[in-house]
Each structure stands twice: as structure tokens, then as C-alpha cells.
C-alpha positions as CSV (number, residue, x, y, z in Angstrom):
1,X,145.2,40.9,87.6
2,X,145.0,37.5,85.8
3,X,146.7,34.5,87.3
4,X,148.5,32.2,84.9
5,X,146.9,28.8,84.3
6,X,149.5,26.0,84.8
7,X,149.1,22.4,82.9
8,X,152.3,19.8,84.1
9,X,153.0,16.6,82.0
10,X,153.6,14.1,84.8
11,X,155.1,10.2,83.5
12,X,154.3,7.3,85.9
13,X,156.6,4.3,85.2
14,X,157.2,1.2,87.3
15,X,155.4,2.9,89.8
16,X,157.7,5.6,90.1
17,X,156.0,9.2,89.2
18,X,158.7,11.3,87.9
19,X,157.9,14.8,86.7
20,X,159.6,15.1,83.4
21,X,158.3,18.7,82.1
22,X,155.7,21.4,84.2
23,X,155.5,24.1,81.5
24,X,153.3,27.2,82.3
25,X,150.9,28.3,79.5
26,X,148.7,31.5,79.6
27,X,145.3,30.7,77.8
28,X,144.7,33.7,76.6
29,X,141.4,35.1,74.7
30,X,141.2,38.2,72.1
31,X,139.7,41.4,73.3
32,X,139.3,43.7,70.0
33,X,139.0,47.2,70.7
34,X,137.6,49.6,68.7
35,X,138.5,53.2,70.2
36,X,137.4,56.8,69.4
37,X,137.7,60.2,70.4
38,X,135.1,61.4,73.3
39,X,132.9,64.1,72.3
40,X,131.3,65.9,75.0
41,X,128.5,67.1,73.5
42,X,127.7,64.2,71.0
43,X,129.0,62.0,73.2
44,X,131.4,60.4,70.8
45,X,133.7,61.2,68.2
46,X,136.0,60.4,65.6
47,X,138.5,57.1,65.4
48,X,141.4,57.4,67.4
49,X,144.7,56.0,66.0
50,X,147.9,55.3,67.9
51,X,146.2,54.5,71.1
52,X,148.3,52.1,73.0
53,X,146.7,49.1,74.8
54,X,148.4,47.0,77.5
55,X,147.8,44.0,79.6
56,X,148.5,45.9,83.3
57,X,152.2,45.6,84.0
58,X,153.8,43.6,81.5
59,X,154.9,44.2,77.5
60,X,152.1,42.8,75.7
61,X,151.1,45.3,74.2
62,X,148.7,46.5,71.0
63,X,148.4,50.2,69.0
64,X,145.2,51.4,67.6
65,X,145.3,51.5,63.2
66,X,144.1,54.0,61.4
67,X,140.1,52.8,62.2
68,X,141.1,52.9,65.7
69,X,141.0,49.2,65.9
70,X,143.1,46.4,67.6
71,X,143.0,43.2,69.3
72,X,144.9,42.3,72.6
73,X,145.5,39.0,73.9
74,X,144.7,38.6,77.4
75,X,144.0,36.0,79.6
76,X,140.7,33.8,79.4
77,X,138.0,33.1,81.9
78,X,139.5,35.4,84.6
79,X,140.0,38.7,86.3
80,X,142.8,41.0,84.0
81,X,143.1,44.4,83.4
82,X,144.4,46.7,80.7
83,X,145.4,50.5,80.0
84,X,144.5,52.5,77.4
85,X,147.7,55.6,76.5
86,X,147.5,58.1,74.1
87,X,149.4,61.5,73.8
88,X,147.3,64.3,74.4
89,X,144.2,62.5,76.1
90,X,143.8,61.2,79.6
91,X,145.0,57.4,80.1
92,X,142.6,54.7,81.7
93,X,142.6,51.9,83.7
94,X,140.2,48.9,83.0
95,X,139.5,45.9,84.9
96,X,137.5,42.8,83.1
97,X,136.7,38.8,82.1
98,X,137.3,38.2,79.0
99,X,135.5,35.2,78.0
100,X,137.4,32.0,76.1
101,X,136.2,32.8,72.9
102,X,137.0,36.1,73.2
103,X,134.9,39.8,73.1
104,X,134.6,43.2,71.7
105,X,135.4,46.9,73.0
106,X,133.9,49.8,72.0
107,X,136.1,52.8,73.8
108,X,136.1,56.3,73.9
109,X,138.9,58.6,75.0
110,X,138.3,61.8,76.4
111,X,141.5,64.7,75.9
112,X,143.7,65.8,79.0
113,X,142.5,69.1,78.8
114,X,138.7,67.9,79.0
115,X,139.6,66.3,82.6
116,X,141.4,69.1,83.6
117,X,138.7,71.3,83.3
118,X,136.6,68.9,84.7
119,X,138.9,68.2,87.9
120,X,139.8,72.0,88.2
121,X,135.5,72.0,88.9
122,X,136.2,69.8,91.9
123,X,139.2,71.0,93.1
124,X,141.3,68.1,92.2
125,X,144.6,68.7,90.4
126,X,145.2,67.6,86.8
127,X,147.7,66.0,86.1
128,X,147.0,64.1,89.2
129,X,149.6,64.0,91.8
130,X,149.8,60.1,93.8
131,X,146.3,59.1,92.9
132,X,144.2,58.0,90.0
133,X,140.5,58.2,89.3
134,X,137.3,56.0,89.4
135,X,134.4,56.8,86.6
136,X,130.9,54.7,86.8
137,X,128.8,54.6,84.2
138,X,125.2,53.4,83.8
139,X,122.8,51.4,81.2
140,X,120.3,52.9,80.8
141,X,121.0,56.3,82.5
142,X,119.4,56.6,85.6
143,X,118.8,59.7,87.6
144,X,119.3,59.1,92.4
145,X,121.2,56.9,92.6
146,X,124.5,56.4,94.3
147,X,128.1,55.4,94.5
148,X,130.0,54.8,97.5
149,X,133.5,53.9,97.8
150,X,133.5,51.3,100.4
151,X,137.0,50.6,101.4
152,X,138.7,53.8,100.7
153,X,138.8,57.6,100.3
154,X,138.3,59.7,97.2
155,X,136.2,63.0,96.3
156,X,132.6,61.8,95.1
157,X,131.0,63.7,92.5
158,X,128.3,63.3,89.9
159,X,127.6,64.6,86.4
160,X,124.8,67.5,86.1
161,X,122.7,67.2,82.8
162,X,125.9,68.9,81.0
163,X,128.0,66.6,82.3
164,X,130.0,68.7,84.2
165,X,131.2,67.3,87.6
166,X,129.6,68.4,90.4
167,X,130.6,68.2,94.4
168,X,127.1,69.2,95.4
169,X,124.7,66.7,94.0
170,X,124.0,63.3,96.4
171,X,123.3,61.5,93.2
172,X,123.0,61.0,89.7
173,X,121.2,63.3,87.5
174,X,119.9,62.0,84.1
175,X,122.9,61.4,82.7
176,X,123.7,58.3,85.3
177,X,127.5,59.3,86.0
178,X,129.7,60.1,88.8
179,X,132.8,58.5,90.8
180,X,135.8,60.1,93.0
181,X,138.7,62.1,91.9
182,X,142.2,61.8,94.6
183,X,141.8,58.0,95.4
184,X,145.1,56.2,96.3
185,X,146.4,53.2,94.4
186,X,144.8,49.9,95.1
187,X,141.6,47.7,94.6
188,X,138.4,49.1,95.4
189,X,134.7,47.8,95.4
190,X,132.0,50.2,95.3
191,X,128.0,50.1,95.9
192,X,125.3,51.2,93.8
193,X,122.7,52.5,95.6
194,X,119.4,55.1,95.7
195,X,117.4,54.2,92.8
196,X,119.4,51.7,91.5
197,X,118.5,47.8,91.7
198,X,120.3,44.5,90.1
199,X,123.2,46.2,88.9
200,X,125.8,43.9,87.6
201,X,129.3,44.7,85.6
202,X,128.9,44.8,81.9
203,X,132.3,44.5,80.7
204,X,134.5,47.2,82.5
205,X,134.2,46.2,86.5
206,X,135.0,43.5,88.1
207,X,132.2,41.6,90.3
208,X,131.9,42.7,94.1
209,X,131.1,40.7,97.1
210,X,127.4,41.2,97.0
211,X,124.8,42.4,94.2
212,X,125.0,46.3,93.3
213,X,128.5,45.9,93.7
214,X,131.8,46.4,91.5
215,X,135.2,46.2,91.9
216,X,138.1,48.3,90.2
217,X,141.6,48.9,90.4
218,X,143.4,52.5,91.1
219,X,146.8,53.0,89.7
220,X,148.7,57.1,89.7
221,X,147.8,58.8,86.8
222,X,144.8,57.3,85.4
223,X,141.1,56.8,85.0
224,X,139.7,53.5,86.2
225,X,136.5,52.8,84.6
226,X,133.2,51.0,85.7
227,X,130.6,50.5,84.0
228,X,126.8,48.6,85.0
229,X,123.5,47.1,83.7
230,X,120.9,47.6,85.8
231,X,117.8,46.2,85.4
């Protein structure tokens, strides 16, 4: 989560340095989000009002209009994350950098019942029970290669060519998706591998220790989200 910038007013007078106001200010940065419903056949759908968005545990938080757009202040220049709520659809968990001069999001939700069907093909419960979810995404799409959760447990699976999740492939099929259902709360870094090369975060992910890396955060009940350029 992002750590608060501090700037302190300091007075030096007859060589006597008296400290006569340290006030804490958050540079924050807008992130404007434009969010829409996930199609799973088309891939995406229509606008999505109502959708709450908050910086991860505190208030400051936005709701999606009636074009599905908002913008959230968060802070600049370093690691923050945010969650994404709407009745009806599965929540998610992002980690990013928002630069100083601020960015755009382009979202899509998937509904509850969608990843309920799609746990109940892995054997994972829905809601889940203690745990949350990673997803990884790739740009382009790129069929073999790999994810693997380096510092933790979860269930790995990857999407076939319908997007359905699957326990039995060892990588990624056309589509370029996967991740791990029942992983515990916590931080996590994961490595692309197989096929892949030079993958770096592209705006949901935060950057691992070492290159074809990423790193997310797990919280109960939702869907952390990764998603890489590879080149």
C-alpha cells in the first residue's frame, strides 16, 4: 500500500532550529476509471454504473456514473492499491503506480455467478471462504507459458480456448490466462515463465524482484488482478 509523503517546515533562528509545524501531505495523482460489464464471449460488455472504487483500507472512495466512469485520487509515484465492489459481480483487488500526472483505467467486471461457475470447474468454493484469488493476464496473448506462485500456495489453472478454467493444462493456451484460486491473504510475487520473455507490469501488478516477475496483493473475498507486456 502507498506510504504517505511527509514535507516539515523547520525555522532556524539565532542558531537555534526549532520545529514550528511538520504537517503530513499525501501527493496524490488521479486514476480515472472507466468500467464495464465482462462479456465472456465478446469479451466485454456494456457500462457498469454504481461500481464502487476504493483506495485499499481507508474511505476514499469513488462510484461509477451512468458511463461507468470515475476518477480516484490516490497516491503519486508509488505502490497503492484499490478495490473495485459492485452488487451482483465478483469484487477485485488491484495493486499499481500511478504516475504524478495521473492515468487511465479501462476495467471490466465479470458477475458472481460467472466465477462461480468457473471455480465450481476447479473445485474451489464460490463465495470463497478465507482466501481470495490471483488472475494474470497477457499482451498480446500468448499460448506455454507459465505462472508460478513463488511464495505461497494456491490452485493453478489456465484458460482453455473458451476460457474456461482448467486444472489440467501446464500452460496457457491461446487465450494467455490463468492464476490460482484458495490463496491466503498476503503479498505475493509470481513468475512468468515457458514461452514468455521480458514481461513487465502494465498497469495492474506491481514490479517483482527480478524480470518476468510481478507482485500482487491477496485479500478474502476477492480477485487480485495482474496483468503483463511481454515483448
Amino acid at each position: 500500500m502507498g506510504r504517505s509523503i511527509l514535507r516539515c517546515a523547520c525555522v532556524c533562528a539565532l542558531g537555534v532550529v526549532g520545529l514550528v509545524g511538520c504537517q503530513e501531505v499525501v501527493v496524490t495523482a488521479p486514476l480515472t476509471f472507466s468500467i464495464g460489464d465482462w462479456d465472456p464471449a465478446a469479451g466485454t460488455g456494456e457500462v457498469l454504473d454504481g461500481v464502487r472504487v476504493c483506495e485499499l483500507g481507508t474511505g476514499n472512495c469513488e462510484v461509477t456514473d451512468a458511463n461507468g466512469r470515475t476518477t480516484l485520487d490516490l497516491p503519486a509515484d508509488q505502490e497503492t492499491s484499490y478495490t473495485l465492489d459492485r452488487e451482483g459481480y465478483a469484487s477485485y483487488l488491484e495493486s499499481t503506480v500511478v504516475p504524478a500526472g495521473g492515468s487511465m483505467a479501462t476495467r471490466f467486471m465479470a458477475t458472481g455467478q460467472y466465477i462461480a461457475d468457473m471455480h465450481k470447474l476447479v473445485n474451489s468454493p464460490y463465495p470463497m471462504e478465507g482466501t481470495g484469488a490471483i488472475h494474470v493476464g497477457l499482451s498480446p496473448d500468448l499460448a506455454g507459458v507459465t505462472f508460478t506462485l513463488l511464495n505461497g500456495a494456491g490452485k493453478a489453472y489456465y484458460l482453455d480456448e473458451e476460457r474456461n478454467f482448467r486444472l489440467d493444462l501446464t500452460g496457457t493456451t491461446s487465450t494467455g490466462g490463468g492464476g490460482f484460486t484458495e490463496v491466503s491473504p498476503g503479498e505475493y510475487q509470481i513468475e512468468i515463465g515457458g514461452t514468455a520473455v521480458n514481461c513487465q507490469p502494465s498497469g495492474v501488478g506491481w514490479a517483482g524482484d527480478s524480470t518476468n516477475t510481478v507482485r500482487v496483493l491477496v485479500r478474502e473475498g476477492y480477485r487480485s488482478r495482474a496483468a503483463l507486456l511481454c515483448f
